[in-house]
N, C-alpha and C positions, 0 to 999 in steps of 0.2 A: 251834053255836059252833065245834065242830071243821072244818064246811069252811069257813067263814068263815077262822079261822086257819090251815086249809090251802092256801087259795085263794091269801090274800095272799103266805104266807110260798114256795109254790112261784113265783109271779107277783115275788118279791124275789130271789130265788135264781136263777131266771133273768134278771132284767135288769141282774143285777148278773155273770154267770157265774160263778157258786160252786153250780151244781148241775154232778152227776157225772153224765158224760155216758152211761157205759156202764150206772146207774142205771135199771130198768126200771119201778118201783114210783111209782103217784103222778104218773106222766107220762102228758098225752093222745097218744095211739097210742101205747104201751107197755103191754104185758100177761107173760105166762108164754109168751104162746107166740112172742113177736119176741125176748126173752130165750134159750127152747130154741134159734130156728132162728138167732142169734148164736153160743150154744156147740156149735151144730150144726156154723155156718160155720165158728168158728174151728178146730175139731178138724178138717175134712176140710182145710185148709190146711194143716195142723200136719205132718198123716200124710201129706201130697200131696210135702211140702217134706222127708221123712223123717227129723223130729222126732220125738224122745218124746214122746208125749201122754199125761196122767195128768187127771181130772178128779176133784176130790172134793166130795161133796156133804153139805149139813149141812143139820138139822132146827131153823131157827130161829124157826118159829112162837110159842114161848115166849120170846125174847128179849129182849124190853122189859118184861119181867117182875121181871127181873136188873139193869136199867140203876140205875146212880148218879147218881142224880139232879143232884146238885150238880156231876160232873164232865159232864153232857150240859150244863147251862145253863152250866157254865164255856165247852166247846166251841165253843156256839151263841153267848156273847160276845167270844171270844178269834177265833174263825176265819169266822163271817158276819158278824159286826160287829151282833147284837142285843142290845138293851139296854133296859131303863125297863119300861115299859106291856107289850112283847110279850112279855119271859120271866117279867113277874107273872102 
């Protein structure tokens, strides 16, 4: 059921342009490592152009553990426009 509802709703998201494009998760050809060699490229620009560069990095493997339920399906009706059958 979950790719079923993941299939559609990324296949909605893109044809509608409401997915994020610098978004690496859940996209076919996006992985961890075109994510790395992105924060790769943008830091050697950064320091190329003699920028501050600061990167920080956070552990959010547990994330969705925490989510509010009621304020993600508010999100997901407020700003992709789903509603009825898909956030029951």
């Amino acid at each position: 059921m979950e790719n079923a509802v993941g299939f559609h709703l990324s296949k909605y998201l893109i044809g509608n342009k409401l997915s994020e494009s610098l978004q690496s998760a859940y996209k076919s050809g996006h992985s961890t490592e075109t994510a790395l060699g992105r924060l790769q490229n943008d830091i050697m620009i950064s320091i190329d152009q003699g920028k501050p560069t600061i990167s920080v990095l956070l552990n959010m493997s547990a994330a969705f553990d925490t989510v509010d339920h009621i304020a993600l399906f508010s999100r997901l009706e407020d700003m992709f426009g789903l509603s009825g059958k898909v956030l029951e």
